[in-house]
DODOVEX-989821 format. One record per residue (C-alpha): residue in one letter; x, y, z negated. Coordinates in steps of 0.001 Angstrom, whole numbers, plus 500000, padded with zeros to 6 digits. Last residue first. Example, Ala and Ser with C-alpha at 12.3 -4.5 7.8 and 13.67 -1.06 7.14 Angstrom:
# DODOVEX-989821
S513670498940492860
A512300495500492200
END
This chain:
# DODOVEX-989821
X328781813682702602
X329464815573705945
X330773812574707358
X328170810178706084
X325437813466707606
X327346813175710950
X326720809638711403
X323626809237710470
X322630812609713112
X325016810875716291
X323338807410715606
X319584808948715702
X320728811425718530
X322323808360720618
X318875806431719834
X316709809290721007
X318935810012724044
X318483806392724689
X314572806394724841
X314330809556726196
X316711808335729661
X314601805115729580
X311242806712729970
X312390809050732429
X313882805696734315
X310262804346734094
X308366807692735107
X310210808393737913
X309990804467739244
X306220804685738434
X306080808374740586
X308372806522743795
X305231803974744259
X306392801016745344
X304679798285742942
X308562797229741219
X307429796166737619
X305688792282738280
X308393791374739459
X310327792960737026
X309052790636735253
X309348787190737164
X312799788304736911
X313267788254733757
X311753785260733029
X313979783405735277
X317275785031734538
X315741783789730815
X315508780199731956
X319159780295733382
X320410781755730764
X318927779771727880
X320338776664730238
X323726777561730022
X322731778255726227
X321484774870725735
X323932772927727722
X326688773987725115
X324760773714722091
X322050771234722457
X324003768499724712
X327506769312724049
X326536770041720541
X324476766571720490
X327700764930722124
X330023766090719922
X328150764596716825
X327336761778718660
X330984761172719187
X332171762569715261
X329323759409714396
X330799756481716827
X334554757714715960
X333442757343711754
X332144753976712661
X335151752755714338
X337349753924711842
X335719753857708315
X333236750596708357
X335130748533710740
X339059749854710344
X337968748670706411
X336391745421707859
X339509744827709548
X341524745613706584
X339292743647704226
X342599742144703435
X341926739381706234
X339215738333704872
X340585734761703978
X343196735801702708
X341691738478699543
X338949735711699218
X341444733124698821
X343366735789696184
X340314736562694450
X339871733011694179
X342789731774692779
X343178734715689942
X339847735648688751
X338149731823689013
X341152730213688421
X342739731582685864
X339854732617683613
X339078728872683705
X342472728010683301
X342022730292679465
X341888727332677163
X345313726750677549
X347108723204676452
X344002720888676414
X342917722998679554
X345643721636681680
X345499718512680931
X341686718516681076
X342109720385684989
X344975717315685695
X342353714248684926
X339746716086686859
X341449717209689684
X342906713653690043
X339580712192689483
X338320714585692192
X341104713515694403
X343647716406695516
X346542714641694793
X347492711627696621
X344977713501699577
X347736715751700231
X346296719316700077
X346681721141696433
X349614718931694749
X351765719104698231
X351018722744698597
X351973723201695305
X355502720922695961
X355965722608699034
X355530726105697168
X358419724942694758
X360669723487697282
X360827726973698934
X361696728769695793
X364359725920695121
X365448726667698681
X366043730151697791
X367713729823694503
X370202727366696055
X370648729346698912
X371466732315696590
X374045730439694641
X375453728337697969
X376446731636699844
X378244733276696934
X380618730467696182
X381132730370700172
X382105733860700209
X380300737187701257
X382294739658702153
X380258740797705415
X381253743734706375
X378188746536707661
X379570749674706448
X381488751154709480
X380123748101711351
X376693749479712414
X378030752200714488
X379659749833716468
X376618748401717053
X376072747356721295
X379904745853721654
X379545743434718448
X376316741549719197
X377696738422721093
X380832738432718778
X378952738499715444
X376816735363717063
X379888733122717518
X381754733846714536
X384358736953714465
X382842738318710524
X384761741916709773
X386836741774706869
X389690744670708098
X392417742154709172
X389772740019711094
X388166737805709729
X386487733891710502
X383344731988710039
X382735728612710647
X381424728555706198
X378911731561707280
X376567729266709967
X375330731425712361
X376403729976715531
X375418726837713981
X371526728067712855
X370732726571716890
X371087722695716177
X367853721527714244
X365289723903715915
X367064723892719520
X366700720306719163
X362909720141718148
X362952723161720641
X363865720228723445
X361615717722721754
X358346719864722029
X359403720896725692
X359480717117726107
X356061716146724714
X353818718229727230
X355364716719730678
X355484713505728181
X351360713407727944
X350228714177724539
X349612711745722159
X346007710297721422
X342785711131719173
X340588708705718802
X337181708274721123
X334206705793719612
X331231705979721759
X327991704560720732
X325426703985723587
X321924705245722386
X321600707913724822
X324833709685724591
X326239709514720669
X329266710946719255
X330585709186716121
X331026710228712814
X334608709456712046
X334321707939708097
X337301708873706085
X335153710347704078
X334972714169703271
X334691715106699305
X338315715543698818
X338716718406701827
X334995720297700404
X337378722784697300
X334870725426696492
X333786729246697557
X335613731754699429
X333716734613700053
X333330736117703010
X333078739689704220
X331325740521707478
X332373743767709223
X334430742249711319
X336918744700713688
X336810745117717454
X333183745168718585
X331957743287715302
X330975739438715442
X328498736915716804
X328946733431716982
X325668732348715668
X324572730336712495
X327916729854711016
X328222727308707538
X330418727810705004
X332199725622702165
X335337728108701262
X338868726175700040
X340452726134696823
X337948726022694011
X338470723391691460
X336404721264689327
X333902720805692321
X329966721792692059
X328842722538695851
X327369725677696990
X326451726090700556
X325943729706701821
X324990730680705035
X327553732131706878
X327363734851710482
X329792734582712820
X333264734553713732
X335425732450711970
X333027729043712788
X332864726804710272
X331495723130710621
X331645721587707619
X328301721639706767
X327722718536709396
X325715719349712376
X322824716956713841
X320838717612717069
X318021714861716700
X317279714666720654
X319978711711721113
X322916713585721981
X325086713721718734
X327279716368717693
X330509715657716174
X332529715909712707
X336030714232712456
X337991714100709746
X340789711186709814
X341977710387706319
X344920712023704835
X348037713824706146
X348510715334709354
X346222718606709662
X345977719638706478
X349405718423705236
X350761720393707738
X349031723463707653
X349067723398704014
X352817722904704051
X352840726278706395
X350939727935703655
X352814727113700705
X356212727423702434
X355597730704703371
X354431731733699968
X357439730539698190
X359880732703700695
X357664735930699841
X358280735432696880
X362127735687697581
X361266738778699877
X359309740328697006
X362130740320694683
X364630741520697118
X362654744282697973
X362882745031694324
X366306744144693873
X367673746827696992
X369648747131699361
X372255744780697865
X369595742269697168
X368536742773700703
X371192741733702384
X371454738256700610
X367822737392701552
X368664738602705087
X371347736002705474
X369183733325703965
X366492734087706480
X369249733542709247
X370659730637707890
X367545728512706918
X365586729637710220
X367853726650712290
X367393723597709974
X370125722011707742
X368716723522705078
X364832724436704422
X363551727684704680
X359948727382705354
X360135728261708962
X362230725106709526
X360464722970707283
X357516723449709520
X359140723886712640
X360572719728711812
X357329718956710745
X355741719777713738
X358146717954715820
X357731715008713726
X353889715016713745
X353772715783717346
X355558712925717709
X353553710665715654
X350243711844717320
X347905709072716480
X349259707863713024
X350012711098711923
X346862712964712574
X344814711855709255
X343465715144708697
X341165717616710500
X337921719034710281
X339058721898707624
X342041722958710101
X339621724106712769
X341225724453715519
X339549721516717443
X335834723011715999
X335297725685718540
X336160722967721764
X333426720767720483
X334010716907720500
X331328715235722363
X334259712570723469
X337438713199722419
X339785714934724765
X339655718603722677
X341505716715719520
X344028715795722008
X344585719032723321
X344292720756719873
X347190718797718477
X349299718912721739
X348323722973721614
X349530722932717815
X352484721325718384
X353574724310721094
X352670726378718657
X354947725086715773
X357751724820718535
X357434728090719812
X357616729383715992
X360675727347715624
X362491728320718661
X361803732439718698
X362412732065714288
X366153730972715134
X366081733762717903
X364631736627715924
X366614735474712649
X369889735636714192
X368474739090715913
X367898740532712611
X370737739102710497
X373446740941712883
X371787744397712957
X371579744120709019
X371221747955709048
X368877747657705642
X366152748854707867
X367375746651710767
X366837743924708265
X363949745051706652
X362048744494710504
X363661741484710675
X361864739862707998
X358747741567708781
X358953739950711710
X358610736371709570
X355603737762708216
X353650738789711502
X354199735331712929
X353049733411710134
X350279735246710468
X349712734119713372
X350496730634712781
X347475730586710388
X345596732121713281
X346734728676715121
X345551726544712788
X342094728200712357
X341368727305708727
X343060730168707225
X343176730738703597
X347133731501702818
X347923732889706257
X347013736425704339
X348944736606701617
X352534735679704010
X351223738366706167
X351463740879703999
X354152740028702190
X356062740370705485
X354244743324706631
X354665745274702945
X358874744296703331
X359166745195706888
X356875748859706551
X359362749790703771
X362600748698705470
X361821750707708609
X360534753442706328
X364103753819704665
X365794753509707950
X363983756628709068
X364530758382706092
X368316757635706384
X368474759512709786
X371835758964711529
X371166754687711522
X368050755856713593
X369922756547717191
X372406753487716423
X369755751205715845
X367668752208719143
X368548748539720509
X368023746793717413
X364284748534717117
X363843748399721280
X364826744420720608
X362584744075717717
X359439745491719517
X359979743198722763
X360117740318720782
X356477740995719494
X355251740277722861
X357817738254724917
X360079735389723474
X358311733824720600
X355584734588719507
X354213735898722717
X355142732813724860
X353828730637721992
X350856732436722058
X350564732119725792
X351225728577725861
X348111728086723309
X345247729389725987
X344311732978724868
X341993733516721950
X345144733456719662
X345499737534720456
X342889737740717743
X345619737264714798
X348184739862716552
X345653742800717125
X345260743504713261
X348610744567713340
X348859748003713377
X348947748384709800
X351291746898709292
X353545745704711993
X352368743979714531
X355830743713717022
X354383745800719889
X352301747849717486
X354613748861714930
X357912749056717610
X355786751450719633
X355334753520716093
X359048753476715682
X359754755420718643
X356480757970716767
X358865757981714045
X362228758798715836
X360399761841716932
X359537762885713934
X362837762434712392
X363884764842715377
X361600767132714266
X362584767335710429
X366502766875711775
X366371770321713440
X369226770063715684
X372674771196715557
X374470770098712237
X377952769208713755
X377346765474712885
X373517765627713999
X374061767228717545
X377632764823717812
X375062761956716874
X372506762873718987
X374488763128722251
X376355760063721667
X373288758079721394
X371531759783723699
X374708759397726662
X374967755989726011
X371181754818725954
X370185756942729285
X367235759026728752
X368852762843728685
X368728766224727927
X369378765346724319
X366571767326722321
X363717767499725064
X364629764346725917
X364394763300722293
X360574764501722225
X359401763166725751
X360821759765724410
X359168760318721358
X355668761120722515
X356098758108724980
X356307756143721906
X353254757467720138
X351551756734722902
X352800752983723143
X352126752543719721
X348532753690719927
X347782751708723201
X348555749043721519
X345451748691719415
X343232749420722832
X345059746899724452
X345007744061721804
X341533744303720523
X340383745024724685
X342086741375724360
X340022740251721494
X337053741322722574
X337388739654726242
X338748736654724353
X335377735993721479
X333127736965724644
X334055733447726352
X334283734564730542
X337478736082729607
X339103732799729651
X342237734703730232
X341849737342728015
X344695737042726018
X346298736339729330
X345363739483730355
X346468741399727971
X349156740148727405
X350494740881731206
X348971744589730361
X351544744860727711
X354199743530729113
X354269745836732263
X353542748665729959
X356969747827727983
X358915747267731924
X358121751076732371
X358508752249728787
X361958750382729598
X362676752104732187
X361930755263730872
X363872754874727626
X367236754105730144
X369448751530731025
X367012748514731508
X367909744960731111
X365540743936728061
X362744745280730053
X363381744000732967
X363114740164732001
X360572740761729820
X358678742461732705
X360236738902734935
X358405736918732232
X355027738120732285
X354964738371735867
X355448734259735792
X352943733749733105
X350369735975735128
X350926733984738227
X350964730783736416
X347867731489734982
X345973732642738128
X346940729496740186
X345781727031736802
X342558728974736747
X339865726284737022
X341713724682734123
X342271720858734341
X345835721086734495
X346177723593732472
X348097721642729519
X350114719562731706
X351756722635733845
X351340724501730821
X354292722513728902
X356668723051731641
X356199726631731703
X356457727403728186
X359673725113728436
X360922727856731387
X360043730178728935
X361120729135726061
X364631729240727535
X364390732370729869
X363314734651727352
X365913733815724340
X368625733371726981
X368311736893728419
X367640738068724995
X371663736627724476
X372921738552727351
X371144741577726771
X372262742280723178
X375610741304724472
X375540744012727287
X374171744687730457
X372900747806731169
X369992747844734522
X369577751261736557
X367047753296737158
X367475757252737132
X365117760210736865
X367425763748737720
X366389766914736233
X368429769951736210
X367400770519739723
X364691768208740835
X366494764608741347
X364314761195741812
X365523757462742006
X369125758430740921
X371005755411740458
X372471753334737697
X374827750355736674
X376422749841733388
X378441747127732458
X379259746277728502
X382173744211727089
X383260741371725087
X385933738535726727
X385606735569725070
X382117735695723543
X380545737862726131
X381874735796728852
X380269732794727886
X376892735299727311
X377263736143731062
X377220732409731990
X374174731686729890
X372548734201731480
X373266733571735268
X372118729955734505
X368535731118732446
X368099733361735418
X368411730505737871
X365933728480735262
X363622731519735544
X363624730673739615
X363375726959739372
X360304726363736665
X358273728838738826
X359418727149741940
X358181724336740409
X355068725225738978
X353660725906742284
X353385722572743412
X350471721518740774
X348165724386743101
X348635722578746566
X344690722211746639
X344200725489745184
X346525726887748091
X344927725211750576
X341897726295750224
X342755729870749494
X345005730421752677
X345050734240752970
X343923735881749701
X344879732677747428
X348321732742749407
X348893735807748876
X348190736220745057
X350286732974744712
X353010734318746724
X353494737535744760
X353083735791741600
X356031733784742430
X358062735984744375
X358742738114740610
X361283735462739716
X364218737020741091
X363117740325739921
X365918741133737244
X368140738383738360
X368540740845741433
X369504743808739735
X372582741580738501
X374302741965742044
X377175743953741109
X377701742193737752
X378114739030739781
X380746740722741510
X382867742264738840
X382765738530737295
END
């Protein structure tokens, strides 16, 4: 064990040859490199599977035996200061380790099929595989420095894989989106590393934390600035995990290929913001206000989010914001100092939100084979339907994240969102409140999703090629510009828009949409077919290829089987109440400042009560979504027969559902007008102060510089004009002077004198 603990350093890069080799083999042997380009995802596969191994074997030993190794050295000394490197491995590690490596490797798999056809298979794997070894050393390092190292390696991998197709202006914006919006946390964070230095005298984890508490406990250090500082740490965490309001790059990041969104949402990106948060838990469990804000930013993100995946029609931006919600889960859980119920939830949400996007690339793939089909439009939630029957295992696997994400017992996010549920009512009823809602919500929208997308007739809308270019008014693009079609319905639900150009704002829209009237139950089940020449060709969509299918059915597993080492009623004490189940034991070593008040007495009376409410919350938004979506229920006679039901008991659904309904849709579908609101105020108020500056630069600044040099100019021209050479002018002139200041002096000395005098 000593041994392998000797040599970890080398797990930490052991999958960094890849993108080494590709990049040299592209420079040196390109031909043959691109032709020998479907090799390379072995060695990618093999090397994070090694990793994986070595993980999984340090996590065994976690359980039975727990304990925490810490290696450094000295990369750079300078008298008092010395900058080490160094790699800590702990539980929290051990079981990240796993988190990364396991949807990775299936990331992996699944984009070998998936890019196949992609001119820039070679570049993608290199990226993917860098992108995994910074996770890699980031959740590894000893030290804040390290790890701001291993954070900017992340964040410029992301970046350019949410640019990869950078060549389509909708991913270069949204990936300058994504840097430019992270580049706030990641200054603030540096701020705060500088800033607890400067208070500790050191970087390493176990020295800080000791440091600052025996500073705080004996009342030596100015707790305002050290709050400060544990703010702008915090701020990192906001942007890196898209917290409100930082955000608004998380939605936009989707213009990458879909393996990279799962890769973010699940493992990489926005994991890397919850693990500093759990691993800095100990420094901010001393500050109270700090915790409080941590809880206060979770529960608005999580509602947040929740609101806003309500009206999406781009299935994978719905996802998205799925994303953002379910961190806001955690996020109140590390405020509330549920250590534990964070990270269960980060890696039962890691497996079903990889699974959901995984489903959604197979959906999108196949949708993208069909003939004339437009790549804008395979996203579009509003032109599908009907999926089951072609994609049945999708469908399944799908369903199975679905119902996971919504709460639903046996599956894996049931345990660890019902964990946090409980927390929070002790915390406090009000975020307790809100996170129940919030439960309702999530299982509105991701039913929608579903039912959207795999329920009903088959929806699709094509272009034809015979000269006669015909669109159908379904087509809605999120970018651009709408024209209005308004079509008399009995209920309004979903927007009826139609894009003339794919334009949009630098970073932020400044377009506002309304949402207008329910179009799914007018669509017939009739495919429109695409047309070259005057040849008819019909195209379905189809499964995805089993390269793409078993990565789905290996989180499918994950999904159903992973909430066990959670799972209350396997639990057991110890003497003082403290939970010894499988996942209590892999986190136990790194919070032992969380446990002084962190016993969980809950009993299996308990448990069921607030599951029951919770999955009766859940039911109920299934069963609106369900009413709303499924094609059963969403008829026009339906509508009809239900809106004079309604209105024979309250005359005042009308008021309802035009105030209520689609203020809310509008609300969504706008994305809380906070983009437009960073739109209008922030860019455009940095555009004016910059032509501001630069007209005083320009007038101000260069204008005197220039005032001197043009009147250096003048006056020189006249004495020019002055110096004749004649010794009787020069007399005269400095006679002339002499009289003139004497008279001035006398004038001055006279005034003065006389004020005196007076």
């Amino acid at each position: 064990m000593e041994y392998i603990y000797q040599y970890f350093w080398i797990i930490t890069f052991i999958s960094l040859p890849v993108p080494i080799l590709i990049g040299v083999g592209l420079l040196l042997f390109p031909t043959a490199t691109k032709n020998l380009r479907r090799m390379w995802v072995f060695p990618s596969v093999l090397l994070l599977s090694i990793v994986m191994l070595f993980s999984t074997y340090l996590s065994i030993q976690q359980v039975n035996n727990p304990s925490i190794y810490l290696s450094i050295w000295s990369w750079t000394i300078n008298n008092d200061f010395s900058l080490e490197f160094g790699y800590l491995v702990d539980p929290l590690t051990s079981i990240m380790l796993i988190l990364i490596t396991t949807v990775g490797i299936l990331v992996l798999i699944y984009s070998d099929n998936y890019m196949s056809h992609d001119q820039g298979y070679l570049r993608f794997f290199a990226y993917m595989s860098f992108f995994n070894t910074s996770m890699v050393g980031l959740v590894t390092s000893s030290n804040l420095i390290q790890i701001y190292f291993f954070w900017e390696l992340v964040g410029m991998c992301s970046y350019l894989l949410i640019g990869f197709w950078f060549t389509r202006s909708t991913a270069a914006t949204a990936c300058q989106k994504a840097f430019v919006t992270n580049r706030v946390g990641d200054f603030g964070l540096l701020l705060g590393i500088l800033g607890f230095y400067w208070i500790t005298g050191s970087l390493e984890f176990r020295d800080l934390f000791e440091i600052f508490t025996n500073l705080v406990y004996n009342n030596e250090v100015n707790l305002l600035f050290a709050t400060f500082c544990a703010f702008l740490l915090f701020v990192g965490a906001i942007a890196k995990s898209a917290q409100f309001p930082l955000h608004v790059w998380l939605p936009d990041a989707m213009e990458g290929p879909t393996p990279i969104s799962a890769l973010i949402h699940a493992a990489t990106m926005v994991a890397a913001g919850i693990f500093l948060e759990a691993r800095l838990l100990p420094l901010f469990i001393v500050m109270p206000y700090i915790m409080n804000l941590i809880a206060l930013l979770g529960i608005i993100t999580l509602l947040l989010g929740a609101t806003l995946a309500l009206a999406q029609k781009d299935i994978k931006r719905g996802l998205a914001y799925s994303t953002m919600s379910q961190l806001g889960y955690m996020m109140l859980a590390l405020g509330m100092g549920s250590y534990r119920a964070a990270l269960f939830h980060l890696i039962t949400h890691a497996y079903s939100k990889a699974l959901l996007f995984l489903g959604s690339g197979s959906i999108i793939h196949s949708m993208e084979s069909i003939v004339g089909y437009s790549p804008d439009k395979s996203q579009n939630l509003v032109l599908m339907g009907g999926l089951k029957k072609h994609v049945p295992i999708t469908k399944i696997s799908f369903l199975l994240g679905t119902l996971s994400l919504c709460g639903i017992p046996p599956l894996a996010s049931f345990w660890s969102k019902d964990e946090i549920l409980n927390d929070s009512w002790v915390y406090s009823p009000i975020f307790a409140i809100i996170a129940f809602s919030t439960v309702g919500l999530t299982a509105f929208y991701m039913f929608r999703i579903y039912l959207l997308t795999f329920e009903g007739h088959l929806n699709l809308y094509f272009q034809t090629y015979n000269g006669k270019k015909r669109s159908s008014v379904y087509s809605i693009s999120l970018w651009g510009r709408e024209e209005k079609k308004w079509i008399k319905t009995n209920f309004r639900l979903l927007p009826l828009l139609k894009m003339n150009n794919n334009k949009r704002a630098s970073f932020f829209f400044k377009k506002k949409y309304r949402i207008n009237r329910n179009v799914r139950s007018l669509r017939g089940p009739i495919i429109t077919i695409s047309n070259f020449g005057t040849k008819n060709i019909f195209s379905y969509p189809h499964e995805s290829d089993n390269t793409m299918l078993f990565p789905m059915l290996v989180l499918g597993f994950f999904t159903l089987f992973i909430g066990v080492i959670g799972i209350p009623f396997f639990n057991q004490f110890n003497q003082e109440g403290m939970q010894l189940d499988i996942l209590t034991k892999l986190l136990t070593p790194s919070i032992n400042l969380l446990y002084q008040n962190n016993k969980n007495l809950m009993d299996s009376h308990e448990f069921i009560t607030n599951a029951t409410f919770s999955v009766s919350i859940a039911s109920f938004g299934i069963l609106i979504a369900s009413f709303l979506y499924n094609t059963g229920y969403s008829s026009l006679q339906n509508l009809n027969l239900f809106n004079s039901f309604v209105k024979g008991i309250s005359k005042k659904l009308k008021i309802f559902e035009d105030k209520i309904i689609n203020v809310t849709y509008d609300w969504s579908y706008n994305r809380g007008y906070i983009d437009f609101f960073y739109a209008t105020f922030l860019i455009q108020g940095i555009r004016i102060l910059s032509e501001l500056i630069h007209f005083f630069d320009r007038q101000i600044i260069d204008g005197i510089t220039n005032g001197v040099g043009i009147s250096s100019f003048f006056i020189g021209e006249g004495i020019k004009y002055v110096g004749v050479g004649r010794i009787s002018s020069y007399i005269l002139m400095y006679v002339s002077y002499v009289l003139i200041f004497l008279l001035i002096y006398s004038f001055f000395s006279l005034n003065i004198s006389n004020f005196e005098f007076s």
